[in-house]
C-alpha positions in Angstrom: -18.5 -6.4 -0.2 -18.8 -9.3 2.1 -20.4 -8.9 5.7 -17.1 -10.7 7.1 -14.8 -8.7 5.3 -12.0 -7.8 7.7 -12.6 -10.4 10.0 -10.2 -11.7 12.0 -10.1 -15.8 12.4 -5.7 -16.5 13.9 -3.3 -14.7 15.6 0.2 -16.7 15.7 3.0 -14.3 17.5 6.0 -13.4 15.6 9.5 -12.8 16.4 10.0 -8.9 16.4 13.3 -7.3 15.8 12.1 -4.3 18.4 11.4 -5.1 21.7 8.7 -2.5 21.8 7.2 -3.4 18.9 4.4 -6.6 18.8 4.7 -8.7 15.6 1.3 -11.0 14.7 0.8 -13.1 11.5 -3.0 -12.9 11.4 -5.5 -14.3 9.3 -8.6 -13.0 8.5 -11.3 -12.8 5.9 -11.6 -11.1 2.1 -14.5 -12.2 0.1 -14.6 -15.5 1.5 -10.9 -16.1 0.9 -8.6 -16.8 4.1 -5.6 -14.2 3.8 -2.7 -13.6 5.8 -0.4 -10.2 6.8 1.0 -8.6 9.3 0.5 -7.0 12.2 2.7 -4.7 14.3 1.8 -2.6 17.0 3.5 -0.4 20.0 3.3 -2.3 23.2 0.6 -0.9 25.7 -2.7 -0.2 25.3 -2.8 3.5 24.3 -5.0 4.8 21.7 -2.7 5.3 17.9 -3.1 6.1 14.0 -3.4 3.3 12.1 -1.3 2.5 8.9 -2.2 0.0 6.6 1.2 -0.9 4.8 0.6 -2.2 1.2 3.7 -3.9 -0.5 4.8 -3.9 -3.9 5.6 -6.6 -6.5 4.1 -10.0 -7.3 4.2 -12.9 -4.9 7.7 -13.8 -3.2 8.9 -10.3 -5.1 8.5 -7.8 -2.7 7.2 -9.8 0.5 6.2 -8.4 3.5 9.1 -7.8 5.9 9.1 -7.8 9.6 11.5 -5.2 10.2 9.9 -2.9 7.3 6.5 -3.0 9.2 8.2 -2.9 12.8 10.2 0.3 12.1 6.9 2.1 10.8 5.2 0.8 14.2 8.5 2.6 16.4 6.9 5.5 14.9 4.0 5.6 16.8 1.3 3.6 14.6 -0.4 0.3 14.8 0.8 -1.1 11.3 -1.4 -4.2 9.1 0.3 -5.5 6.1 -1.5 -7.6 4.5 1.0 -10.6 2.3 -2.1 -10.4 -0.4 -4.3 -13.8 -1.7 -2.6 -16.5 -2.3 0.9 -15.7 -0.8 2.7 -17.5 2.6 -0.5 -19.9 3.5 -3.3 -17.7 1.8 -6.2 -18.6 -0.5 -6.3 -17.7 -3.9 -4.3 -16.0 -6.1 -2.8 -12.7 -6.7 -3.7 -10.5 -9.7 -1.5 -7.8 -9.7 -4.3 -5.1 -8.5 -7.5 -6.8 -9.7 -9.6 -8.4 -7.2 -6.9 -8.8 -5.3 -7.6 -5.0 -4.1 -10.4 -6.9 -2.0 -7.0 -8.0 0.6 -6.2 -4.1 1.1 -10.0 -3.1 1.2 -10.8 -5.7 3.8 -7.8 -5.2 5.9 -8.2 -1.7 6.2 -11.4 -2.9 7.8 -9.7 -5.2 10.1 -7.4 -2.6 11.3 -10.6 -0.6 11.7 -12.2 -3.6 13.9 -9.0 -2.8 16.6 -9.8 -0.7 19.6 -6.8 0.9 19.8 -6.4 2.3 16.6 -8.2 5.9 16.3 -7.7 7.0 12.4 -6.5 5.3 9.5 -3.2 6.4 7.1 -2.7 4.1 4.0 0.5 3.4 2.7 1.7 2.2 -0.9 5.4 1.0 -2.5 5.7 0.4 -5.7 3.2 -1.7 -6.8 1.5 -1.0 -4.0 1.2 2.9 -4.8 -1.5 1.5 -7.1 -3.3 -0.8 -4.4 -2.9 2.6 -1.6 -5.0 4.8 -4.2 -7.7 2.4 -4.6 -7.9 1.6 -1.4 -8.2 5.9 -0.5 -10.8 5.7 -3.1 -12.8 3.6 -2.0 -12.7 4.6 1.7 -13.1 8.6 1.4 -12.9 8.5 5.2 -8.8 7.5 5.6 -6.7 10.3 6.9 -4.1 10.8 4.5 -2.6 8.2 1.6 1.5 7.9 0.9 2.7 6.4 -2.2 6.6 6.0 -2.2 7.6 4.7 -5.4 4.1 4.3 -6.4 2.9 2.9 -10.0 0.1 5.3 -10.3 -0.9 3.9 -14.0 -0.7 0.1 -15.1 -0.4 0.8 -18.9 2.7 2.9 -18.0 4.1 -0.3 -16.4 3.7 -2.6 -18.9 5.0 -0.2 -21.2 8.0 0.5 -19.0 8.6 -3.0 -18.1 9.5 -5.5 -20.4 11.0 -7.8 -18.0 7.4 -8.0 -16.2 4.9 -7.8 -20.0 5.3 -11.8 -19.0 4.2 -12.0 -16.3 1.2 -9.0 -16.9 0.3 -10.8 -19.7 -0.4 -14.2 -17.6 -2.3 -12.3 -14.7 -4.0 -9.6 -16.1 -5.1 -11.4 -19.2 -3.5 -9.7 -22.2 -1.9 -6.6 -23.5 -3.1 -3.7 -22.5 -4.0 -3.1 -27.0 -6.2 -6.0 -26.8 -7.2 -5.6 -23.1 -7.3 -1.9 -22.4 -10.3 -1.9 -20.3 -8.4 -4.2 -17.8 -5.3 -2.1 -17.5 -7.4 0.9 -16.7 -9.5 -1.0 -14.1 -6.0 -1.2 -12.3 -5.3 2.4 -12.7 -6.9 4.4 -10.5 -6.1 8.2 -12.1 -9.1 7.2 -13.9 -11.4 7.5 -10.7 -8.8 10.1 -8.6 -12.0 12.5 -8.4 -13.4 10.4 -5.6 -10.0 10.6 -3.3 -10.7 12.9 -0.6 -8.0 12.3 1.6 -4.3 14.6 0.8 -2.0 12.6 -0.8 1.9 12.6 -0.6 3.8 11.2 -3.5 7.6 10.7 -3.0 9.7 9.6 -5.6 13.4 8.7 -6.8 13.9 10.9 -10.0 16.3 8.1 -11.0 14.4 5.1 -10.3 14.1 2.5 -13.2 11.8 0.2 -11.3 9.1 2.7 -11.5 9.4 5.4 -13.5 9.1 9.0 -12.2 6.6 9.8 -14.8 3.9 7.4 -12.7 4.4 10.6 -10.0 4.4 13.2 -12.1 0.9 12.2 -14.1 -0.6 11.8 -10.3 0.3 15.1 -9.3 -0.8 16.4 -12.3 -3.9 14.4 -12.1 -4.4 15.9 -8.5 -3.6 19.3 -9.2 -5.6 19.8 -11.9 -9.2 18.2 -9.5 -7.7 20.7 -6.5 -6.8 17.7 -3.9 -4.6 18.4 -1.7 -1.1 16.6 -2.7 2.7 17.3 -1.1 5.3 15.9 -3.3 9.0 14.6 -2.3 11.5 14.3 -5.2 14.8 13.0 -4.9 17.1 13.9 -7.7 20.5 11.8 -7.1 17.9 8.5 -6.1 16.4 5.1 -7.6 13.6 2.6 -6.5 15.9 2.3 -3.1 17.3 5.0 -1.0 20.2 4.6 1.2 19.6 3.4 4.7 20.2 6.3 6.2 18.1 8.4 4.3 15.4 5.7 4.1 15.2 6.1 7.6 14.6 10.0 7.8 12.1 9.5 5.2 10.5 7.3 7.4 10.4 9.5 9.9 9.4 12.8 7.8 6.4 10.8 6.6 5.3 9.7 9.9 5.0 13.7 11.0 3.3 14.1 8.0 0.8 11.8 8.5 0.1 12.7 11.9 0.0 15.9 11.0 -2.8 15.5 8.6 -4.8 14.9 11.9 -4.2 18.0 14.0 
């Protein structure tokens, strides 16, 4: 890992949809690329958690969005999102969790750098369920992980997905018959052992996006090591929940997160 990993070299304010909340497109360093996200944090100078917010999808699929990250910071959290390599002004290029993992490592590192923030939750949707994991693997230390429609195995995907085998294909470098080893270097069930922090999975039986199977092989995967793992199923719901409900869950997960602290 580079020395300047995490560090921080722009701020540029951003328009926020709360008045409470603080909005900063920053840019800062991963493995000598310059990378953008997000930044949204409670007004005033109290100590928080920290929550590093990892987005799904593939470029301008699944972007960062303001009011996304702001509604997590209402909850009492100091929130990074980082947009990933390549995307809205960065260097380099995306890779659908390959060394693109770098962006979530090193901006758990800049969230770290900030004064304010005490502990550090990490956050996953979708495709970023996978990126979450990793990034819980790799830092042992992080205080609970949350994968809300979470891929949680990349072979899964591609076999679940023919609208995005394309695209996988192009990025990844192959199928996952010719390529396995490159599929399960993006899967991280195969290195789950070294997740210390307790996990909670919450998943849409019905979603189509990503399947609920990717949460059920997790659990089991958890289970079966002893981690500590909570799990949310929602029978009657897809890849999106209704606003209202989206917003309890919000909520729910918030406590829960702080409560992994107490």
């Amino acid at each position: 890992m580079y020395i300047d990993n995490g560090k921080i070299l722009e701020y540029i304010r951003f328009p926020s949809p709360n008045p409470k909340v603080e909005l900063t497109v920053i840019t800062y360093l991963s493995n000598g690329l310059k990378v953008k996200g997000m930044l949204a944090a409670p007004k005033g100078a109290e100590p928080l958690d920290g929550f590093l917010y990892l987005r799904g999808g593939i470029k301008n699929v699944g972007k960062v969005r303001p009011a996304r990250i702001a509604q997590f910071a209402a909850e009492g959290f100091i929130v990074f999102a980082p947009f990933y390599r390549g995307n809205q002004g960065g260097e380099g290029s995306e890779d659908f969790g390959g060394e693109d993992r770098e962006d979530a490592f090193s901006a758990y590192l800049l969230l770290k750098s900030i004064s304010r923030v005490r502990t550090i939750h990490i956050f996953g949707f979708s495709r970023g369920g996978v990126m979450a994991l990793m990034t819980g693997i790799y830092f042992p230390e992080a205080a609970s992980v949350v994968t809300w429609g979470g891929v949680s195995d990349m072979i899964l995907t591609y076999q679940e997905r023919e609208d995005l085998r394309k695209m996988m294909k192009r990025v990844i470098g192959g199928t996952p018959a010719k390529f396995p080893e490159r599929y399960q270097e993006r899967t991280p069930l195969y290195d789950i052992e070294r997740l210390a922090a307790p996990v909670l999975i919450i998943h849409g039986v019905k979603d189509h996006n990503v399947s609920v199977e990717h949460a059920y092989r997790l659990e089991r995967r958890l289970r079966s090591l002893g981690k500590p793992v909570d799990c949310w199923y929602f029978d009657e719901f897809t890849h999106y929940f209704p606003p209202a409900i989206n917003r309890k869950v919000v909520t729910d997960l918030s406590k829960w997160m702080k409560n992994r602290c107490n």
